[in-house]
C-alpha positions as CSV (number, residue, x, y, z in Angstrom):
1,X,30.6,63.2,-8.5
2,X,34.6,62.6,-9.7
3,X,32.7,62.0,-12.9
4,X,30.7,64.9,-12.7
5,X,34.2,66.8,-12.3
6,X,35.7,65.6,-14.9
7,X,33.1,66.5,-17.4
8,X,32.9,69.9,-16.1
9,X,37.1,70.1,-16.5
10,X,36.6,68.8,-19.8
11,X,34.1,71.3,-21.0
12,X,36.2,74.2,-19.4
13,X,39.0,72.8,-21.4
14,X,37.4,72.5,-24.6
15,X,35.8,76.1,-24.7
16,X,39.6,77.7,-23.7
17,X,40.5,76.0,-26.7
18,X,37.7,77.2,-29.2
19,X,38.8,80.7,-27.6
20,X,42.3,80.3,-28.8
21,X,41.1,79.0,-32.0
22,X,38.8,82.1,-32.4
23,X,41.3,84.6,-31.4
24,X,43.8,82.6,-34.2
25,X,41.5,82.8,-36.6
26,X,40.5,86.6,-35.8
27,X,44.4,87.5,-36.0
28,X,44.8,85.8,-39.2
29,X,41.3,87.4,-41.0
30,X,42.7,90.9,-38.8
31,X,45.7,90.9,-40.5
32,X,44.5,89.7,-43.8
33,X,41.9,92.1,-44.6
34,X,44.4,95.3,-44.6
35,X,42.9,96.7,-41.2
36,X,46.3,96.5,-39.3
37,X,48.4,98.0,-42.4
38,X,45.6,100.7,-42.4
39,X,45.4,101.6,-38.4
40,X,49.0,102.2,-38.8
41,X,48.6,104.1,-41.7
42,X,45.9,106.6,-39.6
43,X,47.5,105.9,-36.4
44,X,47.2,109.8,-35.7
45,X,43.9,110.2,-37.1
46,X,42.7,107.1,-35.0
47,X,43.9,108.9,-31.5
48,X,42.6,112.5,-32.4
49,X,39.3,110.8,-33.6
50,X,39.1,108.1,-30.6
51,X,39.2,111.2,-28.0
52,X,36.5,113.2,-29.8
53,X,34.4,109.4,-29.8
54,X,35.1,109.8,-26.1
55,X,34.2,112.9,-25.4
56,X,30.7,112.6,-27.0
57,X,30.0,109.8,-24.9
58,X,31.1,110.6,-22.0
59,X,29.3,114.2,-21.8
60,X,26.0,112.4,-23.3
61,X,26.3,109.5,-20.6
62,X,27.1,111.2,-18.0
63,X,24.0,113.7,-18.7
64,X,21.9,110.8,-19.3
65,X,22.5,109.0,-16.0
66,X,21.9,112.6,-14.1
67,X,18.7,112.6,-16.1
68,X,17.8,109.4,-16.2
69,X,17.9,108.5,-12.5
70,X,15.7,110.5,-11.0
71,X,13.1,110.3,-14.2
72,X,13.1,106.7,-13.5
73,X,12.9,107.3,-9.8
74,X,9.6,109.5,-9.9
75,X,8.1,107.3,-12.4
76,X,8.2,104.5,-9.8
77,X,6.5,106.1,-7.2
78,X,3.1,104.8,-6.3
79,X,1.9,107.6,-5.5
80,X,1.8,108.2,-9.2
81,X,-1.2,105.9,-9.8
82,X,-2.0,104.4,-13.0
83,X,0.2,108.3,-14.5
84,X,3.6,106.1,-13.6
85,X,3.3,102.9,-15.7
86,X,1.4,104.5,-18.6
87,X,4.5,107.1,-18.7
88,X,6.8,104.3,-18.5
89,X,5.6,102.6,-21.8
90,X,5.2,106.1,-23.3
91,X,9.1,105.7,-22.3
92,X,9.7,101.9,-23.3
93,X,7.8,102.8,-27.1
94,X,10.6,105.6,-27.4
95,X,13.2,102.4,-28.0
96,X,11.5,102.1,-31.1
97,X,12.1,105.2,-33.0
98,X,15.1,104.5,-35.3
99,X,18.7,106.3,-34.2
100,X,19.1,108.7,-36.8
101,X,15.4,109.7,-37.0
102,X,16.1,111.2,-33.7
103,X,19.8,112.2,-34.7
104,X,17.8,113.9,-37.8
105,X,15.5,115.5,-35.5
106,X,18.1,116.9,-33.1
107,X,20.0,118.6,-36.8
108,X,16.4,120.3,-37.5
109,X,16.2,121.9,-34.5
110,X,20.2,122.8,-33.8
111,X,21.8,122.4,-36.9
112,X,25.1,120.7,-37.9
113,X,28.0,120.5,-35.1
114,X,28.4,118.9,-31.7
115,X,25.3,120.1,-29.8
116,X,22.7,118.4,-31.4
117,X,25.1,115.1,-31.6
118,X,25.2,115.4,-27.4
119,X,21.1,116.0,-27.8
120,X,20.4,113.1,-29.6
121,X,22.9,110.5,-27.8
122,X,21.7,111.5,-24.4
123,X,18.0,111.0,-26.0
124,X,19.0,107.8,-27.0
125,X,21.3,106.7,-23.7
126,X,18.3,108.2,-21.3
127,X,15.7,105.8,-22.5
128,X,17.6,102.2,-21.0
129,X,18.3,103.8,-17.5
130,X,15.1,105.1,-16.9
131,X,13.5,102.1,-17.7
132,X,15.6,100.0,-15.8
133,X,15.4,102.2,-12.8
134,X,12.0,101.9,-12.7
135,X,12.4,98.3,-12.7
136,X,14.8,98.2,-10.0
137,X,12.9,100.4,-7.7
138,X,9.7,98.4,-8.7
139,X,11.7,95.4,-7.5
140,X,12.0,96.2,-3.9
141,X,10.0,94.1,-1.7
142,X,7.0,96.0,0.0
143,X,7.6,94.6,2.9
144,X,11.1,96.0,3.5
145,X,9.3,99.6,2.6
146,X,6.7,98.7,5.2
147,X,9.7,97.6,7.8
148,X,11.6,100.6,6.8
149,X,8.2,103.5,7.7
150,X,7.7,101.2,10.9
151,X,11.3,102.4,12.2
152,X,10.1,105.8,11.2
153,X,12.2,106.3,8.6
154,X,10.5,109.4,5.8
155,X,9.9,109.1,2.6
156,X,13.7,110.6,1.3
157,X,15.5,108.4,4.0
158,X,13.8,105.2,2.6
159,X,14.4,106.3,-0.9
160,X,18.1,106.9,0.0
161,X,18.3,104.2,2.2
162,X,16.5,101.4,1.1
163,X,14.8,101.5,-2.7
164,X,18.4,103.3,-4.3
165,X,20.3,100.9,-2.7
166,X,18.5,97.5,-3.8
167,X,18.0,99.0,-6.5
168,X,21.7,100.1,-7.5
169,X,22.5,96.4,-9.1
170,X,20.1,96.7,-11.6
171,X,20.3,100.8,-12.4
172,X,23.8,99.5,-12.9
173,X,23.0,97.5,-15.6
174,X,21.0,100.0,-17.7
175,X,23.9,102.4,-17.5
176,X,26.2,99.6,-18.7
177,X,23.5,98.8,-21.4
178,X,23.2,102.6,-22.1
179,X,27.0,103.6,-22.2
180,X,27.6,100.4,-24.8
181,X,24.4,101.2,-27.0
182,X,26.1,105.3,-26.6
183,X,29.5,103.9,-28.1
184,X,28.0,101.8,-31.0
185,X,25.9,105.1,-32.1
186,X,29.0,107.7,-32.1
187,X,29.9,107.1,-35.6
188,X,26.2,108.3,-36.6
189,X,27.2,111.5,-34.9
190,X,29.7,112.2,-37.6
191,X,26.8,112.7,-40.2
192,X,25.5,115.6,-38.8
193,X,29.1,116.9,-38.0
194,X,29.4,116.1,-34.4
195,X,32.6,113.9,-35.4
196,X,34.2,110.8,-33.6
197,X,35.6,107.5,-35.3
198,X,32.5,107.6,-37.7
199,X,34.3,110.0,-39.7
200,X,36.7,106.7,-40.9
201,X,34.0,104.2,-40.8
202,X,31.7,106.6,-43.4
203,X,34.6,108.0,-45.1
204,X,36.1,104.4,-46.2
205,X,32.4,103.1,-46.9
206,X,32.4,106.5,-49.6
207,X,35.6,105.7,-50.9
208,X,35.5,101.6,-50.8
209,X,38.3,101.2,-48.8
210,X,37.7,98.3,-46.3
211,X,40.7,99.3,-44.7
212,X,39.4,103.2,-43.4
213,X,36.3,101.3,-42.5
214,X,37.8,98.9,-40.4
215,X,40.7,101.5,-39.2
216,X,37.4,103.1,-37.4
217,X,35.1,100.4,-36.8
218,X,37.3,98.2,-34.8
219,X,38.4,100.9,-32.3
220,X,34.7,101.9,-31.8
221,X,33.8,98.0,-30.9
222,X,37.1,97.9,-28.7
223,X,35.9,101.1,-26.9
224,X,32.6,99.7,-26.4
225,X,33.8,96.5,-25.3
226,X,36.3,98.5,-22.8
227,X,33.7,100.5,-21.2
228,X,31.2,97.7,-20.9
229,X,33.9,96.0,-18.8
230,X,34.6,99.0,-16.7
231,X,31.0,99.1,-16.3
232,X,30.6,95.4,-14.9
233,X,33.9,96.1,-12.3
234,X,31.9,99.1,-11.2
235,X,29.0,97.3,-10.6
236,X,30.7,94.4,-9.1
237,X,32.5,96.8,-6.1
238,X,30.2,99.3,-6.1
239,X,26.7,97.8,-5.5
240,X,27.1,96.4,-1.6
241,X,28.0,92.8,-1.4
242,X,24.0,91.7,0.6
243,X,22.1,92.5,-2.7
244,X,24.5,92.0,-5.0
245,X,24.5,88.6,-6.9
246,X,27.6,88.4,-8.3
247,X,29.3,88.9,-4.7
């Protein structure tokens, strides 16, 4: 067992030293490549920008998730039939359709501007939390459902009651999955004018300036990096500590 301890000490030590290594070795590449001379170059631009990036997502996210839930939630009745699951990969085939087809699409139909970049990001944020709700309502035990209509709960009070709640941890995780995948596909926004950090990312890849790229491409991977870690504190205080794994 001692032996078994100190192996495990040992390992934890050696990966905490391969992390310093890697965060050396990014500083030294970061401040190599020109990307801290040019963030403070566009220091303004990178602020006005960042809060447009944030803005996008969170109207798209949060209009995904009060879509998404209860789409999700009615696709996982039963009482759906066979309707439910063939809906569902209707659903899951949607993750194949590249992001600036539908991006492309949403232009057609609204033209240029910020509209059709909301349209097109929700579309693209909706399709992990629906399919992860279904999964997570899908995932409570029939028997609990059974124990819950012998106490004479209805169908709502289960719902609310029972399937939402053991559900919750893994809904969670599509909306952590969703608002990440939402972050990374910003930029794309910018070529159909909805703006955001894509407008340095694109503009530097124009003008070969691996600086401007970088100047917008590392904030947009620290943002996504930030909320995804919001995300995971949310779902560690906010799904109840009896079905929640990490508690």
């Amino acid at each position: 067992m001692m032996k078994g301890a100190h192996l495990a000490n040992f390992s934890m030590q050696a990966l905490r030293l391969a992390g310093y290594a890697l965060i050396f070795l990014a500083g030294v590449w970061f401040h190599s490549s020109g990307a801290l001379e040019a963030m403070g170059a566009y220091g303004e631009d990178i602020r006005y920008l960042t809060v447009q990036h944030l803005q996008l997502t969170a109207i798209s996210g949060a209009l995904a998730i009060v879509i998404g839930i209860p789409i999700g939630v009615l696709l996982a009745r039963r009482s759906l039939g066979v309707l439910g699951p063939v809906v569902a990969q209707v659903v899951n085939l949607g993750t194949t359709i590249p992001t600036l087809a539908i991006l492309a699409l949403a232009m057609t139909v609204m033209g240029l501007g910020t509209p059709p970049a909301i349209f097109g990001l929700t579309v693209l944020t909706l399709l992990p939390i629906v399919l992860n709700t279904i999964a997570g309502i899908k995932s409570v035990p029939p028997a609990l459902i059974d124990a819950a209509r012998g106490m004479g709960m209805t169908a709502w009070q289960i719902l609310w009651k029972v399937e939402l709640p053991y559900a919750l941890f893994v809904i969670f995780a599509g909306i952590r999955t969703a608002l990440a995948i939402n972050i990374g596909t910003v930029p794309l926004a910018f070529l159909i004018g909805g703006g955001g950090l894509g407008e340095l990312i694109f503009t530097g890849i124009d003008l070969m300036e691996p600086g401007l790229l970088l100047a917008g491409a590392i904030p947009t991977a620290a943002l996504a990096v930030a909320v995804d870690l919001i995300g995971a504190q949310a779902q560690y205080w906010l799904v109840p500590k009896g079905i929640n794994p990490l508690r």
